[in-house]
NUVODREN-96656 format. One record per residue (C-alpha): residue number from 1; residue in one letter; y, z, x. Coordinates in pm, whole numbers, plus 50000, padded with zeros to 5 digits. Layout:
REM residues N
     k   r      yy      zz      xx
   NUM   A       Y       Z       X
...
***
This chain:
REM residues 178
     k   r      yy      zz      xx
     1   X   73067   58508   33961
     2   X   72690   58381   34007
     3   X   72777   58108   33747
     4   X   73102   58047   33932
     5   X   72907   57996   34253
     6   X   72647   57787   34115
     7   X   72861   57537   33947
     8   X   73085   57457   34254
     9   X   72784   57393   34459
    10   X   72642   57244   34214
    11   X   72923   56987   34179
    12   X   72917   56885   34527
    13   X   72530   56842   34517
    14   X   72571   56620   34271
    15   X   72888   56411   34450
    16   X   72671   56400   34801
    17   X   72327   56292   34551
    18   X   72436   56095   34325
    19   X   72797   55937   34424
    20   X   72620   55687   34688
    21   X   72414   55545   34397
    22   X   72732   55501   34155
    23   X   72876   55275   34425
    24   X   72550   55112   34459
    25   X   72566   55028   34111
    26   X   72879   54906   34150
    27   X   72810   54651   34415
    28   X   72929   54824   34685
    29   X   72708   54840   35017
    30   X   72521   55145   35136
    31   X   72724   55177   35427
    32   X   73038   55149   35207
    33   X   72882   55415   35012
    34   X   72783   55651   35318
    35   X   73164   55593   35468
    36   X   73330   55701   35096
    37   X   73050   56052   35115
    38   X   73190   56052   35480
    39   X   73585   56056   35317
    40   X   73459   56361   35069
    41   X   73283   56542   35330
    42   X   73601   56550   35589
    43   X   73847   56636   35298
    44   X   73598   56930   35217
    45   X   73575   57070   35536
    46   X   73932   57009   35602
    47   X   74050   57197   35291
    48   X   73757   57468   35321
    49   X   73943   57560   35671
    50   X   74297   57551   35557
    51   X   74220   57758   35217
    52   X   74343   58035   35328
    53   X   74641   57912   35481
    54   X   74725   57701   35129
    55   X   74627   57992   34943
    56   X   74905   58188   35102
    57   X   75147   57939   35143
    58   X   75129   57874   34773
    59   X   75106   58257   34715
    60   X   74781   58201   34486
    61   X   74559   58470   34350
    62   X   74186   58381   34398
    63   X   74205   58314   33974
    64   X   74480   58084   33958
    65   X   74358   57856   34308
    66   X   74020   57851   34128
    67   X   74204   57700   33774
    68   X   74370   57432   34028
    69   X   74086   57365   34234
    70   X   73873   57327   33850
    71   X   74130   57094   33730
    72   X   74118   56901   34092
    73   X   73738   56859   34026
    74   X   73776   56713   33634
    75   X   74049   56484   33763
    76   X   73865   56365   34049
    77   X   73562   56337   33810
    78   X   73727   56106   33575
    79   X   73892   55889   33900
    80   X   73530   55808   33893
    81   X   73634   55548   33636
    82   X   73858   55408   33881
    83   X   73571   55386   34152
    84   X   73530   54955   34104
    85   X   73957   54944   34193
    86   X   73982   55237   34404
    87   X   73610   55372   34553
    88   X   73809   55587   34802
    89   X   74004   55818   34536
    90   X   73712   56013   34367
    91   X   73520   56102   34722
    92   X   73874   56270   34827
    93   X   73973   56445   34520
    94   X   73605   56584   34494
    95   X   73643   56657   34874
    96   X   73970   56839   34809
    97   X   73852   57080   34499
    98   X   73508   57131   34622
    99   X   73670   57210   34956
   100   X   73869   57486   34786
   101   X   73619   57610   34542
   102   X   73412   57697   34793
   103   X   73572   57943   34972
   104   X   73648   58062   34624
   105   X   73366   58173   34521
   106   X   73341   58355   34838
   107   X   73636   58562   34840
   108   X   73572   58622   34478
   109   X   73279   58927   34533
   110   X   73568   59052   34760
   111   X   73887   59041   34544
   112   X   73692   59211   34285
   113   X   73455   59502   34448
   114   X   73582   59847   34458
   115   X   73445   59914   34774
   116   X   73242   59743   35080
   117   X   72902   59861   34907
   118   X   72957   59691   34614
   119   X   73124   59356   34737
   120   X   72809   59293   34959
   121   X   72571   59348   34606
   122   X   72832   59116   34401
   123   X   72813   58863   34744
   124   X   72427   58867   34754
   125   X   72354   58833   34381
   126   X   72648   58571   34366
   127   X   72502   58356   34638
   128   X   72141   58411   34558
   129   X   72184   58261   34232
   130   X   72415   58066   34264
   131   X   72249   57852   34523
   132   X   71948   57835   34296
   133   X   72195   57664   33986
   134   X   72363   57467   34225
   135   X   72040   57319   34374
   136   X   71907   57230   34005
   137   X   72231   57042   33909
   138   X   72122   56734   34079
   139   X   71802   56715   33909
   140   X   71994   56765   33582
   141   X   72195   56500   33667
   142   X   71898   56254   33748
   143   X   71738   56320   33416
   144   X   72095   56222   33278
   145   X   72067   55900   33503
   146   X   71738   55792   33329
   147   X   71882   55834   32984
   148   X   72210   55705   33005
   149   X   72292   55509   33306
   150   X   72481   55684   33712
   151   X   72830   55650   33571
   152   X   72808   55837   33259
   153   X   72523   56091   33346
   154   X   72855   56172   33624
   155   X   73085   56225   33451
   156   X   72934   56353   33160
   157   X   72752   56701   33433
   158   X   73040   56690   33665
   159   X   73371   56695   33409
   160   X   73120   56926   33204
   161   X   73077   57165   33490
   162   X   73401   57146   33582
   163   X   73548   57209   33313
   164   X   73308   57478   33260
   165   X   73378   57669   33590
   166   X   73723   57673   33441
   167   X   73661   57887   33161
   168   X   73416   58124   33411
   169   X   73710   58117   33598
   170   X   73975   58314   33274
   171   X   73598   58511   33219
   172   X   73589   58658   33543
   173   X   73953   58730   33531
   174   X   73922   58941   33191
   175   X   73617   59092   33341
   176   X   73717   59226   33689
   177   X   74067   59314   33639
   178   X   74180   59578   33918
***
């Protein structure tokens, strides 16, 4: 669940760090950039506020809206190819999963404690390091820059952590199983 934790935030570190200088790169102004981090922001909080209500509208298990939420962050990853025709697609997919993943990875300590006790211990050692991985992704991801250039040091960390927090997702399933 720490792992969990850390990769979400640690994609949208990287989206709010990095994204502004991919559309730099790609000719794009810094206010165009600040407006499309603007777009990703309002989806985020949008979605982070309505989880719950999608979550049971949809009838989703904390599991299966974190495999859709993964998937929504690898597919708005690779939209990132699609930034120079469409610069407003990526920011809102991103928004969208990052907006679900979040509350996620909170509910997660909860679905899975057997008691109060214990879901404040998973909660605390979830957050605690999970902050800390999330907070080194973007420095990952700017050693990446360096070597290969914004656009494929993103999507090479953010598909890859994506795709990662997919298979945490089936781990924590297997391993927490009421």
């Amino acid at each position: 669940m720490t792992l969990f934790f850390g990769l979400q935030a640690g994609i949208n570190y990287v989206a709010i760090a990095w994204l502004p200088s991919l559309y730099g790169a790609l000719g794009y102004s810094d206010h165009m950039a600040g407006l499309l981090i603007a777009i990703m922001m309002l989806f985020q909080t949008g979605i982070s506020f309505g989880m719950h209500v999608i979550m049971h509208a949809l009838k989703l298990t904390t599991i299966k809206a974190a495999l859709i939420f993964s998937g929504l962050a690898i597919l708005g990853t690779l939209s990132l190819l699609l930034a120079k025709p469409l610069p407003w697609l990526a920011p809102l997919m991103i928004g969208v999963a990052t907006g679900g993943l979040f509350p996620i990875a909170l509910l997660q300590p909860l679905d899975f404690a057997r008691d109060r006790s214990e879901a404040t211990r998973l909660a605390g050692l979830t957050q605690t390091g999970g902050y800390l991985l999330g907070g080194i992704l973007p420095w990952i991801t700017g050693l990446l820059i360096d070597q290969l250039g914004v656009a494929p040091a993103l999507l090479t960390l953010m598909v890859g952590s994506a795709g990662l927090l997919a298979v945490v997702t089936v781990l924590i399933q297997r391993t927490y199983q009421k």
